[in-house]
MIDOSE-1310 file (N, C-alpha, C; in nm, 2 decimals, decimal comma, always signed):
residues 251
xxxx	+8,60/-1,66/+1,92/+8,74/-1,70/+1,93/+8,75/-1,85/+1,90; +8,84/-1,87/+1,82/+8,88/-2,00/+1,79/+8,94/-2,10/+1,91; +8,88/-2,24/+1,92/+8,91/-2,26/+2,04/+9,08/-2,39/+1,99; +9,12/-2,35/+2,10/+9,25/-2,45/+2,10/+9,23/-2,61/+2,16
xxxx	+9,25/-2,67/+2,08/+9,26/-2,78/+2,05/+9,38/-2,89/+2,04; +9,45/-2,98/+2,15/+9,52/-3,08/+2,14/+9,43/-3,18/+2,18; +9,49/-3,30/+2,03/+9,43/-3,46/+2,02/+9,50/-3,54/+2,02; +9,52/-3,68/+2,09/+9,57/-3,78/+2,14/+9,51/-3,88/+2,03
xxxx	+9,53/-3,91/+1,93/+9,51/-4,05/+1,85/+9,58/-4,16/+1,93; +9,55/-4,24/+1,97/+9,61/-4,35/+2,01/+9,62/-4,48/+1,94; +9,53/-4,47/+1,82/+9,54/-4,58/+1,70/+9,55/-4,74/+1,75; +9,59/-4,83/+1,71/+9,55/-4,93/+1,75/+9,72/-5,00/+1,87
xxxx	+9,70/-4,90/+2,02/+9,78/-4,93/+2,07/+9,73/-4,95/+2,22; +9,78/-4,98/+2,32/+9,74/-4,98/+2,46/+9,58/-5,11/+2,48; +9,64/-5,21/+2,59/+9,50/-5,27/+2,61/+9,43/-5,17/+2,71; +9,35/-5,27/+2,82/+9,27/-5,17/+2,89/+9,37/-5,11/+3,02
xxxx	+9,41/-5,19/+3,06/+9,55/-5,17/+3,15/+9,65/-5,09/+3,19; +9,65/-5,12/+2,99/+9,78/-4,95/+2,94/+9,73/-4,81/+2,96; +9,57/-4,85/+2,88/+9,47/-4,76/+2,90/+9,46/-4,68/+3,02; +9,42/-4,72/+3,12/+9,36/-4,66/+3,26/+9,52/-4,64/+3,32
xxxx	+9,60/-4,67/+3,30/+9,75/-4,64/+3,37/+9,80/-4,51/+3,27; +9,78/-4,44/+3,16/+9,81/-4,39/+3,09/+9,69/-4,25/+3,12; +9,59/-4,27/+3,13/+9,46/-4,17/+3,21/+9,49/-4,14/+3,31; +9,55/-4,22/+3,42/+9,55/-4,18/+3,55/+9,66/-4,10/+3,54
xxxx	+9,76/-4,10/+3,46/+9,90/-4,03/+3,44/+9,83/-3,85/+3,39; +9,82/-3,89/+3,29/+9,74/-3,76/+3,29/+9,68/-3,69/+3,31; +9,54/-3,75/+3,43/+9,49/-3,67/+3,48/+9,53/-3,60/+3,62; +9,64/-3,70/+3,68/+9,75/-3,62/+3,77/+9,83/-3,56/+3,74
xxxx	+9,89/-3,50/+3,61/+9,97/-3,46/+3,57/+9,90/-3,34/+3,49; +9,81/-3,35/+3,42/+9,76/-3,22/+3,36/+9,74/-3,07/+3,44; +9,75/-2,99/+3,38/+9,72/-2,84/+3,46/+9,61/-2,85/+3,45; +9,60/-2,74/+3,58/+9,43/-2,74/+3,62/+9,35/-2,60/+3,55
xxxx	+9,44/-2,59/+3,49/+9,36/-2,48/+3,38/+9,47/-2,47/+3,28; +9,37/-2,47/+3,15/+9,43/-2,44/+2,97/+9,33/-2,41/+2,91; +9,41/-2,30/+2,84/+9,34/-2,23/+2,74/+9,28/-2,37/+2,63; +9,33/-2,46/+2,69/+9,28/-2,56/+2,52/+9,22/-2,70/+2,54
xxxx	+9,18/-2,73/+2,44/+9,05/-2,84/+2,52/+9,14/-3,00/+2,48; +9,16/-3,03/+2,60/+9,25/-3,17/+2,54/+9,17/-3,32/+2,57; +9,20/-3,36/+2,41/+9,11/-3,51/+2,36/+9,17/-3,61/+2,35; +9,12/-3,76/+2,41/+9,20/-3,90/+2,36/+9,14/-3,95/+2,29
xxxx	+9,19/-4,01/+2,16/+9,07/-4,15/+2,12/+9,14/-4,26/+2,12; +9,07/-4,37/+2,22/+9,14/-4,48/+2,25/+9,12/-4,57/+2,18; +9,14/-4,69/+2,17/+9,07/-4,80/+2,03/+8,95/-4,82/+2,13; +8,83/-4,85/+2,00/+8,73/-4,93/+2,07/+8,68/-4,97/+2,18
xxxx	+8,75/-5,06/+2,17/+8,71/-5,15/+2,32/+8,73/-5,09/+2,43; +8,85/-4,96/+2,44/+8,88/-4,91/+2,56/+8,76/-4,78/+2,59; +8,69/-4,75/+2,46/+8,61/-4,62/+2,49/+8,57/-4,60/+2,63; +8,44/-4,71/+2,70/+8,36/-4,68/+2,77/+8,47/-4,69/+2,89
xxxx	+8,55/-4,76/+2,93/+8,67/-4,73/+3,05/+8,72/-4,61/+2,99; +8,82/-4,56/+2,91/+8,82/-4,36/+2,89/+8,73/-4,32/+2,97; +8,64/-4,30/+2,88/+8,45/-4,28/+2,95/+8,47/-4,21/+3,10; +8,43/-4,31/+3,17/+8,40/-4,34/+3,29/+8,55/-4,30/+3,37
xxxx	+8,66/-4,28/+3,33/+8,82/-4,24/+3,37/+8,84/-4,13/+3,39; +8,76/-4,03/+3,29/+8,76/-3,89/+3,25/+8,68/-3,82/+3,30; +8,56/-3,89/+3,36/+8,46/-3,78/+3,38/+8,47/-3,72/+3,48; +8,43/-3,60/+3,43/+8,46/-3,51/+3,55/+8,58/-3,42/+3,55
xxxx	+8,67/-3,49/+3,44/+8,81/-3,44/+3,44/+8,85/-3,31/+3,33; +8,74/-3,27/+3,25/+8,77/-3,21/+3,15/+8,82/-3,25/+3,01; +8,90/-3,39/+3,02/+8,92/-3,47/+2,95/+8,80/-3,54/+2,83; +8,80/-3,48/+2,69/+8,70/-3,55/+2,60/+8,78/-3,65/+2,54
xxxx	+8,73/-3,77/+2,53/+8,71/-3,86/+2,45/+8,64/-3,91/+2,34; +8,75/-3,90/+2,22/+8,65/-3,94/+2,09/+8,65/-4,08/+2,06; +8,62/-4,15/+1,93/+8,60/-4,24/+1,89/+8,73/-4,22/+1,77; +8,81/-4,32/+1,72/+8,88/-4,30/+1,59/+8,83/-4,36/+1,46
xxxx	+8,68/-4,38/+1,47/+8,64/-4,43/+1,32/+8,50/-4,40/+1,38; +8,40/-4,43/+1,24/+8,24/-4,46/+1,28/+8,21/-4,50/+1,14; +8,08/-4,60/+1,14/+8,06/-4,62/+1,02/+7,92/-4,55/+0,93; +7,94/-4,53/+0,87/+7,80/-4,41/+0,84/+7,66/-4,47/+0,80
xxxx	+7,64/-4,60/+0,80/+7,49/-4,67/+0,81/+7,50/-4,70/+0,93; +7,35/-4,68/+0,96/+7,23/-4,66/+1,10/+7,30/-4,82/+1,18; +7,28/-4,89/+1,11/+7,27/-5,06/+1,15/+7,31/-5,13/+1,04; +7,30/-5,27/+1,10/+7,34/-5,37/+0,95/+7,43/-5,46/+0,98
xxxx	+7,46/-5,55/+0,85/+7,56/-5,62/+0,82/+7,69/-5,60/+0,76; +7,76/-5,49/+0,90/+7,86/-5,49/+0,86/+7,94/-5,53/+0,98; +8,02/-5,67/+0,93/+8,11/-5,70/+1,06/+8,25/-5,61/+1,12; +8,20/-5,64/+1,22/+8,34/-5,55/+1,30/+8,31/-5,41/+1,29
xxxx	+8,26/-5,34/+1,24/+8,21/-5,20/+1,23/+8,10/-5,11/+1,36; +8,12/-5,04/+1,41/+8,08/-4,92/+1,47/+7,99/-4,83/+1,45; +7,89/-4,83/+1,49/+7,77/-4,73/+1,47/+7,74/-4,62/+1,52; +7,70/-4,51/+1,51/+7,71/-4,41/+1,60/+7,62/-4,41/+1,67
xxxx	+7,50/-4,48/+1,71/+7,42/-4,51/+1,81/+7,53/-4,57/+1,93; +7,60/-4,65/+1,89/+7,65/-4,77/+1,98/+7,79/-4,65/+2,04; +7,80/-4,54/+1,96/+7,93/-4,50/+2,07/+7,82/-4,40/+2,14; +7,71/-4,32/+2,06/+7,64/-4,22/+2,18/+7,59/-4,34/+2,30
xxxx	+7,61/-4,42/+2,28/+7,52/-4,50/+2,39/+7,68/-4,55/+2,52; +7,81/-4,50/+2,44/+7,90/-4,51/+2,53/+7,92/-4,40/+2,60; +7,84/-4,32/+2,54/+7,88/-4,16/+2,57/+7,97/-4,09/+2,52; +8,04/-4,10/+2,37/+8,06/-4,07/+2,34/+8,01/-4,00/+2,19
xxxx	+8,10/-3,82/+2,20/+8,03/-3,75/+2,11/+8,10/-3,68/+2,04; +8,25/-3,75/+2,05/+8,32/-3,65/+1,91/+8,41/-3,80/+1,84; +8,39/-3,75/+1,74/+8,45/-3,90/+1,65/+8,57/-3,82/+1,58; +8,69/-3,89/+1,51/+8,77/-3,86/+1,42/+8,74/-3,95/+1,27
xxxx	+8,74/-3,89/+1,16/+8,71/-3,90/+1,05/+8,82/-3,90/+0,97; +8,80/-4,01/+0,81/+8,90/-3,95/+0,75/+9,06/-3,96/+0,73; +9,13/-4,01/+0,87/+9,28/-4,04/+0,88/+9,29/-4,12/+0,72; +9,44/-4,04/+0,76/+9,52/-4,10/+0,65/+9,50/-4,25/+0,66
xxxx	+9,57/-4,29/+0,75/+9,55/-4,47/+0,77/+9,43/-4,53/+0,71; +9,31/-4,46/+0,74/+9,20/-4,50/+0,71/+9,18/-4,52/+0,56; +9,23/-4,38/+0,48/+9,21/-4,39/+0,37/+9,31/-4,50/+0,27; +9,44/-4,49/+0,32/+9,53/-4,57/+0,23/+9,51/-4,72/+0,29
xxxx	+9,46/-4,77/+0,42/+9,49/-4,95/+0,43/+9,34/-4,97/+0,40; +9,23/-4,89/+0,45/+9,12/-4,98/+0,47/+8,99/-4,85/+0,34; +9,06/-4,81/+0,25/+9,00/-4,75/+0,09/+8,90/-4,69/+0,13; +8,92/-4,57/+0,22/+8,76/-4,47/+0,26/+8,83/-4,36/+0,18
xxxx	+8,73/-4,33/+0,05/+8,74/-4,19/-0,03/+8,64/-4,11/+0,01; +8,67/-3,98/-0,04/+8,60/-3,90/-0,03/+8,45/-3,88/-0,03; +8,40/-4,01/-0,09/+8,26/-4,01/-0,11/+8,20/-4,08/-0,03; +8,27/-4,16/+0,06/+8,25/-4,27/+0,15/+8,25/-4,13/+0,32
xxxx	+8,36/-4,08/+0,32/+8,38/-3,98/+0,38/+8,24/-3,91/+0,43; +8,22/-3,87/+0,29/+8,08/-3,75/+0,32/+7,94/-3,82/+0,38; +8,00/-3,91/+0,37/+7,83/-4,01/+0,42/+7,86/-4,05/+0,57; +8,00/-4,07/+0,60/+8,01/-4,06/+0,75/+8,00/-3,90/+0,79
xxxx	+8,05/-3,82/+0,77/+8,03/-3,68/+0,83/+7,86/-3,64/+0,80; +7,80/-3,68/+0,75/+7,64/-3,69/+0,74/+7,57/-3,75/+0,83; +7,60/-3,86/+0,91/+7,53/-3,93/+0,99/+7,63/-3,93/+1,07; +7,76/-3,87/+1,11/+7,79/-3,79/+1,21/+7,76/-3,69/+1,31
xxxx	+7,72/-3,61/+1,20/+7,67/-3,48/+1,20/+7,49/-3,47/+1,28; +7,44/-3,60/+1,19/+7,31/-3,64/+1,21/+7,28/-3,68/+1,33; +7,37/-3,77/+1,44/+7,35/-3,76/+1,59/+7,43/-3,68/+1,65; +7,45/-3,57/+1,62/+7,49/-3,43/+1,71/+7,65/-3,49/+1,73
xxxx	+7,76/-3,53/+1,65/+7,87/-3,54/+1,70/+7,95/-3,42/+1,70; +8,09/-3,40/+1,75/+8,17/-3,30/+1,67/+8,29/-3,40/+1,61; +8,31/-3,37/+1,47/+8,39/-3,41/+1,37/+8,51/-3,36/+1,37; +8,68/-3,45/+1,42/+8,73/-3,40/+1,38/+8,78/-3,48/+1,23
xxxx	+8,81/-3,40/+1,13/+8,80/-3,44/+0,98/+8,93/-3,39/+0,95; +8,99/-3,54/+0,89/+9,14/-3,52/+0,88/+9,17/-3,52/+0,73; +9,24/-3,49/+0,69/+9,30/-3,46/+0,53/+9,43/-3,45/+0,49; +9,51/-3,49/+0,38/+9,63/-3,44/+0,38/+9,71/-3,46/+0,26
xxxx	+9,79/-3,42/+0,21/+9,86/-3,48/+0,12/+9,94/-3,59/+0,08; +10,02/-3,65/+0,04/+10,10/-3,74/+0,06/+10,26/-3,70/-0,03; +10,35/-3,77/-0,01/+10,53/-3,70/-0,06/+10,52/-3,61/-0,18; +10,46/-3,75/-0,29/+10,47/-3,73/-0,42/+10,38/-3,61/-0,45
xxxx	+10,26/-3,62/-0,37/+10,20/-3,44/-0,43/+10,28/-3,33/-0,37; +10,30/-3,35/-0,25/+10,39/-3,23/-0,20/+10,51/-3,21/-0,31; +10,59/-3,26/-0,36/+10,70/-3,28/-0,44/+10,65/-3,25/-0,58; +10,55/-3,27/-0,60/+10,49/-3,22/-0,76/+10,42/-3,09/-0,75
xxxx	+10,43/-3,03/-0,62/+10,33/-2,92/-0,56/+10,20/-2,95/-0,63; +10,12/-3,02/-0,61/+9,99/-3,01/-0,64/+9,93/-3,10/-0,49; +10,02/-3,00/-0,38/+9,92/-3,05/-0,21/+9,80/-2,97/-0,25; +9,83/-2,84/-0,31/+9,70/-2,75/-0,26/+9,56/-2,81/-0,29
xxxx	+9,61/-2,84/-0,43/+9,47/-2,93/-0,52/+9,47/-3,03/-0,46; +9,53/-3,14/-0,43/+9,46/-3,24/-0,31/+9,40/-3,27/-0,20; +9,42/-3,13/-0,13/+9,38/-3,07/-0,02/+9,23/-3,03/-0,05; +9,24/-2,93/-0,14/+9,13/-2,85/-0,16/+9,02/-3,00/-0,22
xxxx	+9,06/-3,04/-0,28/+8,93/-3,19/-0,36/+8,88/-3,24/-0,24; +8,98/-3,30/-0,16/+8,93/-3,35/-0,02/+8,87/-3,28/+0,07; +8,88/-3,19/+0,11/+8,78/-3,06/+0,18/+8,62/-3,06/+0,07; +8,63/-3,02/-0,05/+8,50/-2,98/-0,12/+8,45/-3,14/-0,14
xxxx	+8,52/-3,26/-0,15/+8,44/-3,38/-0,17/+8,39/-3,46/-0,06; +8,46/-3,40/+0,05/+8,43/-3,45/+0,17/+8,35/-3,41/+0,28; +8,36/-3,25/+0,27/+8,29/-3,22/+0,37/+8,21/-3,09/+0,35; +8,28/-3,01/+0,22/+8,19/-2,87/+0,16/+8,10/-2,87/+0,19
xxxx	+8,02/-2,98/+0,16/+7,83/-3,01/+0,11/+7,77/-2,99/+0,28; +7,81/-2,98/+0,33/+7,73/-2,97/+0,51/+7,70/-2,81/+0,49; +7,57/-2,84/+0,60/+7,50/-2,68/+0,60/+7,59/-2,59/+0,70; +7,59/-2,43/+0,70/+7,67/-2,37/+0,75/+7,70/-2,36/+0,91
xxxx	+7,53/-2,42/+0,96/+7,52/-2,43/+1,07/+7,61/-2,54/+1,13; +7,62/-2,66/+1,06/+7,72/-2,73/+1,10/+7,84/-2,74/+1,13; +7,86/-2,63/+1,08/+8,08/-2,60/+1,08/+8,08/-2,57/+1,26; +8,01/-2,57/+1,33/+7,99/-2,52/+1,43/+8,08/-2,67/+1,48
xxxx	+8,02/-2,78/+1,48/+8,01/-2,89/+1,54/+8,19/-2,97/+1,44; +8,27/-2,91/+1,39/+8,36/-2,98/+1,28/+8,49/-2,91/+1,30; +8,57/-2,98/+1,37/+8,71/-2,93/+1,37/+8,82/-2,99/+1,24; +8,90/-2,93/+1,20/+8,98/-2,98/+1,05/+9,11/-2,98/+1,13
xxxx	+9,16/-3,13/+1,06/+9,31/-3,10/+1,11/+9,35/-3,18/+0,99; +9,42/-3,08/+0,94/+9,56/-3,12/+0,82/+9,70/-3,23/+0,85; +9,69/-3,33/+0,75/+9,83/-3,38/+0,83/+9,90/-3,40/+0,70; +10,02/-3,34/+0,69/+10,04/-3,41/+0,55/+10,09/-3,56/+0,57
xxxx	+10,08/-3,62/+0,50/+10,12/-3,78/+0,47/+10,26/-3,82/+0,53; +10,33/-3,73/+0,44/+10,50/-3,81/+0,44/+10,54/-3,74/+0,62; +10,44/-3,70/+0,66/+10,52/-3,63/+0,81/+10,45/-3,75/+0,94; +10,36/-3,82/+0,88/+10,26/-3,90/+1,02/+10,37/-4,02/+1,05
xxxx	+10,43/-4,01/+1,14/+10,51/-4,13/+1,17/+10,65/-4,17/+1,13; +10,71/-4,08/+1,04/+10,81/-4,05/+0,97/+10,92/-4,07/+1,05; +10,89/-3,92/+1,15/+10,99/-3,80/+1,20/+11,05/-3,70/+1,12; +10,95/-3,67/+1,00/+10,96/-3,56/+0,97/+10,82/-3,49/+0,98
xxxx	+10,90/-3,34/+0,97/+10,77/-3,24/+1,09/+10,76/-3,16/+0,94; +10,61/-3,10/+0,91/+10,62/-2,98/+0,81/+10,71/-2,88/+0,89; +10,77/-2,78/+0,82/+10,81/-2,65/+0,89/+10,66/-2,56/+0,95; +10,70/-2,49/+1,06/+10,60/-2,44/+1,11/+10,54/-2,30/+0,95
xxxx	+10,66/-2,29/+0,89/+10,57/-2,21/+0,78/+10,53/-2,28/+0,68; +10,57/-2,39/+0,65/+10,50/-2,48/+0,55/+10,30/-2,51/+0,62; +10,33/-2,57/+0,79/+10,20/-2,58/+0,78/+10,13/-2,45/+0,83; +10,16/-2,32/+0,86/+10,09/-2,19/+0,81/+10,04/-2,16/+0,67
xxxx	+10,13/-2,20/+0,57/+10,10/-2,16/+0,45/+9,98/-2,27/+0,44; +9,94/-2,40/+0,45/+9,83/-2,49/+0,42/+9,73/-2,45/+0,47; +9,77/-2,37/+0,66/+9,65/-2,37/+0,73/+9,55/-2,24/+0,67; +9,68/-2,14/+0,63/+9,56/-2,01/+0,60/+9,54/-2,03/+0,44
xxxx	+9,56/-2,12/+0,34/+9,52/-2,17/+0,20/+9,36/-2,24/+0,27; +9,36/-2,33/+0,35/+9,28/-2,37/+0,38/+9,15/-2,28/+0,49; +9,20/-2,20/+0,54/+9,10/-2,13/+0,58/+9,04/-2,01/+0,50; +9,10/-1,98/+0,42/+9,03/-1,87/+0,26/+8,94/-1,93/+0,22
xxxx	+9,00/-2,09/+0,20/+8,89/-2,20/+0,12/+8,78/-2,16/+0,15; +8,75/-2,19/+0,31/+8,67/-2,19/+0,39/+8,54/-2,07/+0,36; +8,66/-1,97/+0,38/+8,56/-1,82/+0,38/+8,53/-1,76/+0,21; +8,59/-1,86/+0,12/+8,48/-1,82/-0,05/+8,43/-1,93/-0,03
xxxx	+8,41/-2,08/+0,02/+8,30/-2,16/+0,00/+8,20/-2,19/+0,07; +8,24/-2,09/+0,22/+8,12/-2,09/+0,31/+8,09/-1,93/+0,39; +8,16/-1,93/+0,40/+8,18/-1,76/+0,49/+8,30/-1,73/+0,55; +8,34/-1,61/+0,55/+8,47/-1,55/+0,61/+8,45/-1,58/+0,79
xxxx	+8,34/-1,54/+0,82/+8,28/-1,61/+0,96/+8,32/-1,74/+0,98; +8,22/-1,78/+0,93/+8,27/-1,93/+0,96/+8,44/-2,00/+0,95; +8,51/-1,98/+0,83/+8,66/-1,97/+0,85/+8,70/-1,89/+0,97; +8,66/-1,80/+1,02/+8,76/-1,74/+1,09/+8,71/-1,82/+1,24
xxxx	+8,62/-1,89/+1,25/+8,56/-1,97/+1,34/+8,64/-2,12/+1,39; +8,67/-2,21/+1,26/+8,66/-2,30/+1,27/+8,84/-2,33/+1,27; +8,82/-2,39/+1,41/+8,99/-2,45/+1,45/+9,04/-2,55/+1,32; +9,18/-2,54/+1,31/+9,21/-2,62/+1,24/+9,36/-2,68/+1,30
xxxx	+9,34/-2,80/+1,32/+9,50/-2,87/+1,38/+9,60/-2,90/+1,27; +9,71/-2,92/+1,35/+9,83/-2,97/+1,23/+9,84/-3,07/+1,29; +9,87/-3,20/+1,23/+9,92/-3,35/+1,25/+10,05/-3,38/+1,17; +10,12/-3,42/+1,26/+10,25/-3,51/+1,19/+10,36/-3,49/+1,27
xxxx	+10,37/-3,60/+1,30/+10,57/-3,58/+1,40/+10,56/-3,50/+1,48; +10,48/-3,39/+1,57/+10,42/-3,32/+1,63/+10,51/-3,39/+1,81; +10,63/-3,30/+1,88/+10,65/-3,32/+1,93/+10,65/-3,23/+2,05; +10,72/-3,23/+2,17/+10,70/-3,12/+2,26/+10,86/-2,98/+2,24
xxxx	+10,90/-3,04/+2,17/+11,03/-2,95/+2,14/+10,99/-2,88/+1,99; +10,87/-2,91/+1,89/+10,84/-2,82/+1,80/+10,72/-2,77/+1,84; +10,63/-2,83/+1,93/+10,50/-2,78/+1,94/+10,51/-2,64/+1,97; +10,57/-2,58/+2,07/+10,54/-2,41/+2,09/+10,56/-2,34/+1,89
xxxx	+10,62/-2,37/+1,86/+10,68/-2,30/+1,72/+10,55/-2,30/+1,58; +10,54/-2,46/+1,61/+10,42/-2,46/+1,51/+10,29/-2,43/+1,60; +10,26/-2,44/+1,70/+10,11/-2,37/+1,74/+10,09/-2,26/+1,76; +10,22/-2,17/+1,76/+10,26/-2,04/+1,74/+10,20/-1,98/+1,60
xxxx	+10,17/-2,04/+1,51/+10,18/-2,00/+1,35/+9,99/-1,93/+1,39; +9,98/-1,83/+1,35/+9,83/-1,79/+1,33/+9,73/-1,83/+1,30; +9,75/-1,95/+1,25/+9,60/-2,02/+1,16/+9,60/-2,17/+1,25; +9,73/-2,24/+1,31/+9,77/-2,30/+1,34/+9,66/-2,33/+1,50
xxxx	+9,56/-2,43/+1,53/+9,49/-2,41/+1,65/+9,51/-2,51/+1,75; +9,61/-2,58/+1,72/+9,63/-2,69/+1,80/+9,72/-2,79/+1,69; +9,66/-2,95/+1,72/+9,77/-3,05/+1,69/+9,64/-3,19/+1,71; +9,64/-3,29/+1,61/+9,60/-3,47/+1,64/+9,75/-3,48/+1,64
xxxx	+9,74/-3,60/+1,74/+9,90/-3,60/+1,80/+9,88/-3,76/+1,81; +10,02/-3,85/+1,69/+10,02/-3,97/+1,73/+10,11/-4,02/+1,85; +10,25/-4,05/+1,77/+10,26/-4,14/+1,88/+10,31/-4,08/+2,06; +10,36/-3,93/+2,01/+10,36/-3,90/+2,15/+10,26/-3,85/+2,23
xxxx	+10,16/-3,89/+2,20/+10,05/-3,92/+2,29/+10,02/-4,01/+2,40; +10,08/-4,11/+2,34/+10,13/-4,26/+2,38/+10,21/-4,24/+2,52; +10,29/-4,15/+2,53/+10,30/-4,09/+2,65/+10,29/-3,97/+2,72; +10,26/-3,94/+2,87/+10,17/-3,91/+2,94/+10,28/-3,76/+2,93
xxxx	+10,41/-3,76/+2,97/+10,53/-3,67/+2,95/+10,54/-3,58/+2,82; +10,51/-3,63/+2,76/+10,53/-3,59/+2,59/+10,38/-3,54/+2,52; +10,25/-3,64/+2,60/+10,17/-3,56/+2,53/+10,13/-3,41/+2,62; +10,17/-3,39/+2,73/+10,14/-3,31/+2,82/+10,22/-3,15/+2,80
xxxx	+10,35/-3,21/+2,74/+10,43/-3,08/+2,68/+10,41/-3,02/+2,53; +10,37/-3,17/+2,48/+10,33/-3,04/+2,34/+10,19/-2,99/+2,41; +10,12/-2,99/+2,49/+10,01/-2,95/+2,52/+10,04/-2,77/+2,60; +10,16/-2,80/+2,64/+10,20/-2,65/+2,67/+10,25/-2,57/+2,62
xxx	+10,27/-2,63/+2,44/+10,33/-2,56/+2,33/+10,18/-2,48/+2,34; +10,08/-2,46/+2,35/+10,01/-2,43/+2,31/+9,97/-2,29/+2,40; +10,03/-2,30/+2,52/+9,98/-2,21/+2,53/+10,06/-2,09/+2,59
């Protein structure tokens, strides 16, 4: 069974302050049982306070970037030694943000999900379209290039460790939401992908989130959709009220 999945991107917001006042909110506030496994990634600096906030709580915390060489000379950059040594073991990959301000393609991509993969993380690996391809209909094919150039090439045993969440572009921050049948239609195009490029198993295995505009008044509707396994969730995340209710869309 496909496991349910709500994610908290928090992007480059909250110091440590906001941080631990925004954890304590939630971990008072969350139900004490869900079918779904709910994630924050704080910036950086806040990881090891998350960390140590959470434990114990059910609450995972990822990282929102990693850099895919071991060590080195690269300033300001993140190594996945340096977050397993925070304790942390699931990263996000891939964001849109990442790819349009700071130029990570698809081939840059695969070399972080390689040495991701390489210290036992779980990957969530994001993708999506942007207006102009939606509006030209050629999402599918941008979708599909970014899936086969990004992450196809991993062995099967791996899909184990790799959750997908689709966002399309023109919806992250907008306030505009795909329709819950627009992102059905991507999620099960994208999970066929799946099962002619790797196994019908494995597709039918591997969660896939929807991202964009993702609120608590559309969440039941779109996590309702069949293929649909959750939600990376920006800015109402940000609070403790709003990320808590789309978290009950879910179940």
């Amino acid at each position: 069974m496909r496991k349910k999945i709500v994610a908290g991107n928090w992007k480059m917001n909250n110091d440590i302050n906001q941080t631990i006042a925004l954890l304590d909110e939630l971990i008072a506030k969350k139900p004490e049982t869900t079918s779904a496994k709910l994630v924050v990634a704080p910036s950086f600096i806040n990881l090891t306070t998350a960390v140590a906030k959470t434990n114990g709580t059910g609450i995972i915390v990822a990282a929102q970037n990693m850099h895919q060489a071991e060590s080195g000379a690269f300033t300001g950059e993140v190594s996945a030694d340096m977050l397993k040594s925070a304790h942390v073991n699931t990263v996000i990959l891939g964001h849109s943000e990442r790819r349009a301000y700071f130029g990570e393609t698809n081939e840059i991509l695969a070399k972080k999900v390689d040495t991701a993969l390489a210290h036992g993380f779980t990957i969530i690996f994001c993708f999506g379209e942007e207006l102009a391809d939606r509006q030209s209909e050629n999402h599918f094919a941008v979708v599909e290039s970014q899936l086969r150039e990004g992450i196809f090439h991993i062995a099967q045993e791996n899909w184990a460790n790799v959750v997908l969440a689709y966002e399309p572009v023109w919806a992250i921050g907008t306030g505009l939401t795909a329709s819950p049948e627009q992102a059905q239609e991507m999620h099960a195009f994208i999970r066929n992908l799946i099962a002619t490029a790797v196994s019908p198993a494995v597709a039918e295995a591997t969660s896939i989130l929807y991202g964009g505009s993702v609120k608590p008044d559309n969440a039941a509707e779109i996590f309702g959709k069949p293929d649909v396994d959750g939600g990376l969730i920006g800015g109402a995340s940000l609070k403790a009220d709003d990320f808590l209710g789309i978290l009950k869309g879910i179940e």
